[in-house]
Each structure stands twice: as C-alpha cells, then as structure tokens.
C-alpha positions in Angstrom: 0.0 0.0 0.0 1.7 3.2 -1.2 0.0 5.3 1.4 1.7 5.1 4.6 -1.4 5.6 7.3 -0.6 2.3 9.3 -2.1 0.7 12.7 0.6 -1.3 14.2 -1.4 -4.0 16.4 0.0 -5.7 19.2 -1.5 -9.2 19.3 0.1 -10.2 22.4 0.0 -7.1 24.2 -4.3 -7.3 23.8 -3.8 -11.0 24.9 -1.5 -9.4 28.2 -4.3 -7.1 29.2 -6.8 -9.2 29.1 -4.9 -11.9 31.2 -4.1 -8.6 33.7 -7.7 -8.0 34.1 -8.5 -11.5 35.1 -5.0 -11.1 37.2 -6.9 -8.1 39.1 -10.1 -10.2 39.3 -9.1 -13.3 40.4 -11.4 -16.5 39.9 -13.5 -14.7 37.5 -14.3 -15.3 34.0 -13.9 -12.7 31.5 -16.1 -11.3 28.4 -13.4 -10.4 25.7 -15.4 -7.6 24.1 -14.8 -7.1 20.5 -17.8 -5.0 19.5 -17.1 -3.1 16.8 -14.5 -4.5 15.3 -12.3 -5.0 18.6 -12.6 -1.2 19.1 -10.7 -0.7 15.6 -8.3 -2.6 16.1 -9.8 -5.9 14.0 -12.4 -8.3 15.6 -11.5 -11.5 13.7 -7.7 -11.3 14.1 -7.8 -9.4 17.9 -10.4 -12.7 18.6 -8.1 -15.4 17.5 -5.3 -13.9 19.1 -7.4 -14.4 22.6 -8.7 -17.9 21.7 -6.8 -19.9 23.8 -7.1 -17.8 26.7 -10.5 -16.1 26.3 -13.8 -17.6 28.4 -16.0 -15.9 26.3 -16.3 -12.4 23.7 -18.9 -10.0 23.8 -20.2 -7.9 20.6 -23.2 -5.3 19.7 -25.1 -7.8 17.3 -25.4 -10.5 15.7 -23.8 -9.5 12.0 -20.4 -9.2 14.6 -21.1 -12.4 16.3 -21.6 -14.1 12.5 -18.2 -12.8 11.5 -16.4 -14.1 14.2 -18.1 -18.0 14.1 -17.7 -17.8 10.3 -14.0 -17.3 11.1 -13.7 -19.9 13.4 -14.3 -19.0 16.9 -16.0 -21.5 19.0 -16.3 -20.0 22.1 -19.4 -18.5 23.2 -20.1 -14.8 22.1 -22.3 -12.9 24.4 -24.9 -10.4 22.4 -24.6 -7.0 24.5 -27.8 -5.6 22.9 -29.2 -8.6 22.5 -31.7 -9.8 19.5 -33.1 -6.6 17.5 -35.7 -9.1 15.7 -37.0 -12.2 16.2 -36.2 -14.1 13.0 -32.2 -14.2 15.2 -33.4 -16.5 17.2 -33.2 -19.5 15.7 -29.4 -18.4 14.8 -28.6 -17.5 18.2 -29.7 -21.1 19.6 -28.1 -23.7 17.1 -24.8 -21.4 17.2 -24.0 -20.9 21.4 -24.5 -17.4 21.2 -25.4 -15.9 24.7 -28.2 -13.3 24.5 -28.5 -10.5 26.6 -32.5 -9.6 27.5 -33.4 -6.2 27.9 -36.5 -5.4 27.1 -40.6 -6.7 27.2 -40.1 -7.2 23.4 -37.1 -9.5 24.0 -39.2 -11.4 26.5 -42.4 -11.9 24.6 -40.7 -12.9 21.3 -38.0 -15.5 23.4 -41.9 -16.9 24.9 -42.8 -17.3 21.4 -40.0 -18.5 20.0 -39.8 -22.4 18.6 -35.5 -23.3 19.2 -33.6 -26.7 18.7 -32.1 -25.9 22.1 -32.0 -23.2 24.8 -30.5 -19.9 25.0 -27.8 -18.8 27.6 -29.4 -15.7 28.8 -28.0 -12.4 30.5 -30.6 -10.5 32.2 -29.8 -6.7 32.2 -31.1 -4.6 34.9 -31.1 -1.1 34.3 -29.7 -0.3 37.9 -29.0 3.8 37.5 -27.8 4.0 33.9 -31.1 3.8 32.2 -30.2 3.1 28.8 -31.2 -0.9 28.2 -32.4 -3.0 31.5 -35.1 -3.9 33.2 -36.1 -1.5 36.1 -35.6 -2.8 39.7 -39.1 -3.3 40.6 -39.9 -5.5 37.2 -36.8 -7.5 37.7 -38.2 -10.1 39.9 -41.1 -10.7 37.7 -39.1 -10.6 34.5 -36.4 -13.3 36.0 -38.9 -16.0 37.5 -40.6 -15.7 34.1 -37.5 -16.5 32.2 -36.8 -19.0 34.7 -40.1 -21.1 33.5 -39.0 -21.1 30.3 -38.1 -24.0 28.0 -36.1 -21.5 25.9 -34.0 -20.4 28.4 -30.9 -22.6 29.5 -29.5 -20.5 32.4 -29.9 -16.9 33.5 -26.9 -14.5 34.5 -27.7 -11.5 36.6 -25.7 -8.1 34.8 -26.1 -4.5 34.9 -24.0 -1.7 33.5 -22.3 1.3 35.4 -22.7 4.5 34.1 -20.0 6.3 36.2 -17.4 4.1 37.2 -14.7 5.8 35.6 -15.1 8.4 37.8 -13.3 7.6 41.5 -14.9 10.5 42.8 -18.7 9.6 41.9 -20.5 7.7 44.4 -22.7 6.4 41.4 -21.2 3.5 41.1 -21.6 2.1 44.8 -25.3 3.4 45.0 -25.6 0.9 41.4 -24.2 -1.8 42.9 -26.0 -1.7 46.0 -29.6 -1.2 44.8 -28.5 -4.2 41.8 -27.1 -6.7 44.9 -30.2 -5.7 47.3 -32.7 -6.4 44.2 -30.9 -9.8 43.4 -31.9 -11.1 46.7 -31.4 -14.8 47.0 -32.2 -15.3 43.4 -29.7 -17.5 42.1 -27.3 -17.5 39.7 -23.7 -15.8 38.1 -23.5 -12.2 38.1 -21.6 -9.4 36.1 -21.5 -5.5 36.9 -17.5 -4.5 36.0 -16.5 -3.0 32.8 -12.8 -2.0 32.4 -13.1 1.3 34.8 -14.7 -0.7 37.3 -12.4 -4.0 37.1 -9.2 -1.2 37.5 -10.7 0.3 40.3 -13.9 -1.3 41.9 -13.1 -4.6 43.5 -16.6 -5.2 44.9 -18.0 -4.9 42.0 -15.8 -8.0 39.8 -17.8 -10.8 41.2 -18.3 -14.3 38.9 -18.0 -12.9 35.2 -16.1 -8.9 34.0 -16.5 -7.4 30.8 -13.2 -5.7 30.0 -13.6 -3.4 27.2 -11.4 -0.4 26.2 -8.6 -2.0 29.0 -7.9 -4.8 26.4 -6.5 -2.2 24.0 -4.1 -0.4 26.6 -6.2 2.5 27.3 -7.3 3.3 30.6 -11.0 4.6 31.0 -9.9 6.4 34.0 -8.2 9.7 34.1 -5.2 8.8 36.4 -1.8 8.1 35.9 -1.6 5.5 38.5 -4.4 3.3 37.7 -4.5 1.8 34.3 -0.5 1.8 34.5 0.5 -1.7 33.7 -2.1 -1.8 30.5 0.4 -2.2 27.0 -1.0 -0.1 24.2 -2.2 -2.4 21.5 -1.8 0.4 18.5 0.8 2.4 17.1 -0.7 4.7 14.5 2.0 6.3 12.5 2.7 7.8 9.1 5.5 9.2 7.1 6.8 12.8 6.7 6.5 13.4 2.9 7.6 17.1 2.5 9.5 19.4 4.7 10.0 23.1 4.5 11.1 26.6 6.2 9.2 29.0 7.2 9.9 32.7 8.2 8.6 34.7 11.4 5.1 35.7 10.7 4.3 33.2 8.4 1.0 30.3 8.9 0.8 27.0 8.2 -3.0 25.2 7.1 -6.3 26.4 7.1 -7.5 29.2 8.5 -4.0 30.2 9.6 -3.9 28.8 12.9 -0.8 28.7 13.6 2.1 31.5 12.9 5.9 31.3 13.1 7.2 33.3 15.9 10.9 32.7 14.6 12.4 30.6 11.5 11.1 27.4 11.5 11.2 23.9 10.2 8.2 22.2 9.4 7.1 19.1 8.1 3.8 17.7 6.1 2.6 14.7 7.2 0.3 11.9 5.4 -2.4 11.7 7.7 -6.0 13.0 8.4 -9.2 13.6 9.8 -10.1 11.0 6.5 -7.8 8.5 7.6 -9.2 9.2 11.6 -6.7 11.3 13.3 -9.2 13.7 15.0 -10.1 16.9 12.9 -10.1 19.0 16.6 -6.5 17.9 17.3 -5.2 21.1 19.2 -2.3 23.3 17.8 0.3 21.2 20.0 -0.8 18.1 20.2 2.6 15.4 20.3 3.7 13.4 18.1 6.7 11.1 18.2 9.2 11.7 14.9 12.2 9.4 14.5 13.0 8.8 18.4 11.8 12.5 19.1 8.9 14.3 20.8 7.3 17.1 18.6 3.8 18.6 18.1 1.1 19.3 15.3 1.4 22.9 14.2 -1.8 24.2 12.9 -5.2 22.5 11.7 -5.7 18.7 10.8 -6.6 18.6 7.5 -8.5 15.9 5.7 -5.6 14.2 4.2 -2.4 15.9 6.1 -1.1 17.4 8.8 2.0 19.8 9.5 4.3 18.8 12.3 7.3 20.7 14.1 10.9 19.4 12.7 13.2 22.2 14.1 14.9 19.3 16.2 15.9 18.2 13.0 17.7 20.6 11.5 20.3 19.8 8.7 18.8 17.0 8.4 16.4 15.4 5.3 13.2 14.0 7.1 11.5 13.0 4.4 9.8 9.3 5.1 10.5 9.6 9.3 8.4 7.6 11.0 5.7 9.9 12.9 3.6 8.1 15.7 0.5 9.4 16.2 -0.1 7.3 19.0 1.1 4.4 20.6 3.8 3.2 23.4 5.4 6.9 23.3 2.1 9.2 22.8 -0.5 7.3 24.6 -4.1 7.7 22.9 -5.4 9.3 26.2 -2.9 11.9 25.3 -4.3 12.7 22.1 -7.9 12.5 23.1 -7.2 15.3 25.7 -5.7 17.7 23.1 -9.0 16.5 21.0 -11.8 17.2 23.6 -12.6 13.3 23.4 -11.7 10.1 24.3 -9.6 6.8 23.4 -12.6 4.9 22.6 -13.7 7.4 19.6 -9.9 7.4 18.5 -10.0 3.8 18.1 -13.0 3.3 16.8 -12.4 5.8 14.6 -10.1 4.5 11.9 -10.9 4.9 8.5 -10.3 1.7 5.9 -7.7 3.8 4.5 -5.8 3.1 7.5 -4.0 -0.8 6.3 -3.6 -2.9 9.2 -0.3 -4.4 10.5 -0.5 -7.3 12.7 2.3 -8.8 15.0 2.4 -10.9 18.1 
C-alpha cells in the first residue's frame, strides 16, 4: 500500500491485558469484548489472538457475532444488545451465542420462539444508567418468568455502570448496592464491571467482568496511576512526505492557525481527519518523529497534517516515522488535546488506515 497511514497492532500485548484483568479479578471469568470491530483494532484477528485464553467475547449484534463463528471462533459470544428481531433467534440457539434480555419485546418474542435448544441468557437490569435494562421493581417478575422457560438454558444476573470511571462519583456504589439488594437470594452468576470498574472497583468483579477499552491499553480512568500496567495495543503512524522553512510571521494550514514566531522547520505529514486522526486535534498536540517528541502545528486537514521538525535541523526527514499514538504518545494523550476520548480514536479508523499485525 503506497499510502503510509498504518495501525501497528500488538496481538500479544491485547492478549497481556486481558490476562491482567482476570489477574486483578481473580477466579472470575472474563467477556473479551470485541464489538465493533475490537474497538478498531480488527475483531476477527484481535479474537483469534485471545482464543486460547478467552472464556467468552462480547459484541453489539449478531452480523459481529456471524463474523467471528464464520472465522472460526467456538467459544461463546455474548450479544450486549441482545436480539433486535426475532427471526435471530433461531441463529442464536443452534450457534451458542449468549443473549442478553433487555426489554418486554425481547421477553415476549424468546416466549414465542420455537429453538432446537436453549439460550444462555444475561438478564440486564437497568440499575441507575437507564439506557437498556429492566427496572428494579420489574426484575423479579421478569427473571422468574424467564426462569419457566423452556427456551432459556441459564440466567446470568448483569447490569452496567454509568459512572465508574469516575473515583470520585459515588454512582457507582449506590448501582451496585440497589442491583445486589434487588438480586436477593435469586440464584445465579453475576456481572457488573466494565474496564473502569475492574481497574478500580473490587466489589463490583464478582463471577463474570467485561473488560472493554482495557484490552487495547487505554485506561477509562483519568489517572496516571491506575490503568499503568495496561500495554498499548496500537501504534498509529505515518511518514513525513515534505518538509520546508518557514519565516517569522508566516502560517501553516487552514485558517492560519498557527504562525511562526521565529524561523522554522516544518514538516507535512500523510495523515487526516479522512484517515481518523481527529479533525479537533489542538495546535500542540505530540507526536513522536524518529526517536523525538514534537507537536502538530496548525489544523488537521483531511488528508495531512503539518508537524514541528526544528529538532531536525540539517537534516532530510522526508519518510520519518511519525507516531500518532502508541507506546510513546498514549491515545489518552491525544484524546485530551481533541476534547474526546480513546474509545472514539480507536474506533475511529478509516479503511484507509492498512492494518499491520504482530504478536
């Protein structure tokens, strides 16, 4: 590929962050989740990678969960959102997908449902996020109604924080105290943490986590302590591929957003908001060039980028490696300079972007 836009993925170092979240959560199993597309960084290849270690993977839907079992993966792939329609039933039981059940339009259609053999189900209580679940007071009901079910195999209990990557939010205890004191005696596994919670909630790991964003080396939690033995998964680089001077005064990009207070060396880069390095970027956002720490000078545009090269002067940098992120600039990094957060960076990779894989 002549275009040098490139995600470096660590195989191993996604298969050494999952194995430190169980490490962390110890005699629990753990929901790989790969939803959309392994958070960018490639569901099919991320998911073999973990198949020897992995209890189970969790995705958005079922076109994700075909994609993986059509590339081989046998172990059981827990739908997040569950079924949207019906007629995924019948795919969902011959091919040990778990199902998540959400909503009175899940449970009516699972009642009417004719399967070859029973569903693994995941009961979602909507415990303070209110998004999907059912609400406290119709959990009870919902579960022993499941429970009667020849459709349903076994029922996990799960809910889903809305705050846990937060330390200072007391959100996250008040959850897991009104989803425990609802649960009762009923019996059966149960799964609350995602990746912030699983870094920094130990009452809330109990039989089955759900790391997420933790897999790929970023830390949902704004702290440079916890989160601090995660190995980045991606380095996103490109090349330099033209360099110039310019003179006191002058402005590099669009809208002239940045201007030379003395002589300097620049550098255009080939990458872009096209390719998914974020558009808002701030003037000053690092980069790493050839061993070096520099910083984007002016706007992203859609196919390039001007960087700082003054460390570099008297020498040609045409084709130095520039990491947009990775093990030198960590993706939380960038996603502070861009008002957003590793997640979005990830995910958002353009198929312009050719994939690298190495273990």
């Amino acid at each position: 590929m002549a275009r040098s836009a490139t995600a470096v993925i660590k195989l191993n170092a996604i298969k050494q962050n999952y194995l430190y979240a169980k490490s962390l959560a110890r005699n629990t199993k753990a929901i790989a989740t790969v939803k959309a597309n392994a958070y960018g960084h490639g569901a099919v290849e991320v998911a073999k990678a973990l198949a020897d270690v992995a209890d189970a993977f969790g995705v958005a839907c079922i076109e994700e969960a075909k994609e993986l079992r059509d590339s081989g993966i046998t172990q059981p792939i827990l739908l997040l959102e569950g079924f949207f329609t019906a007629d995924e039933l019948q795919y969902i039981s011959e091919n040990n997908l778990w199902c998540v059940i959400h909503s009175q339009y899940q449970l009516e259609e699972l009642k009417k449902a004719k399967l070859s053999q029973p569903i693994h189900i995941w009961l979602k209580m909507d415990s303070g996020m209110h998004r999907l679940g059912f609400l406290p007071e119709e959990y009870f009901d919902v579960w022993h109604k499941l429970n009667q079910l020849s459709q349903v195999e076994q029922i996990v209990h799960m809910s889903h924080f809305s705050s846990s990557d937060d330390v200072t939010s007391i959100e996250t205890q008040q959850q897991t105290e009104l989803f425990i004191d609802t649960l009762g005696d009923l019996p059966g596994e149960v799964s609350l943490a995602n990746s912030s919670a699983i870094l920094n909630n130990a009452v809330s790991r109990h039989q089955w986590i759900r790391p997420g964003i933790m897999l790929y080396g970023a830390s949902p939690i704004d702290s440079e302590f916890v989160g601090k033995s995660l190995r980045p998964a991606m380095m996103f680089k490109a090349k330099v591929i033209s360099q110039r001077t310019v003179n006191p005064g002058e402005t590099v990009g669009y809208n002239c957003l940045w201007k030379a207070e003395k002589t300097t060396k620049i550098g255009t880069v080939s990458i872009g908001y096209a390719d998914g390095y974020p558009r808002h970027a701030a003037n000053g956002t690092p980069v790493y060039i050839n061993g070096k720490q520099s910083k984007i000078l002016g706007r992203v545009s859609m196919d390039m980028l001007m960087v700082d090269l003054s460390m570099f002067e008297g020498q040609n940098c045409i084709g130095f490696d520039v990491e947009l992120w990775g093990d030198n600039i960590l993706a939380n990094k960038v996603a502070k300079y861009s008002e957003t957060i590793a997640y979005a960076l990830f995910c958002g990779l353009t198929r312009r972007v050719s994939k690298q894989y190495i273990r």
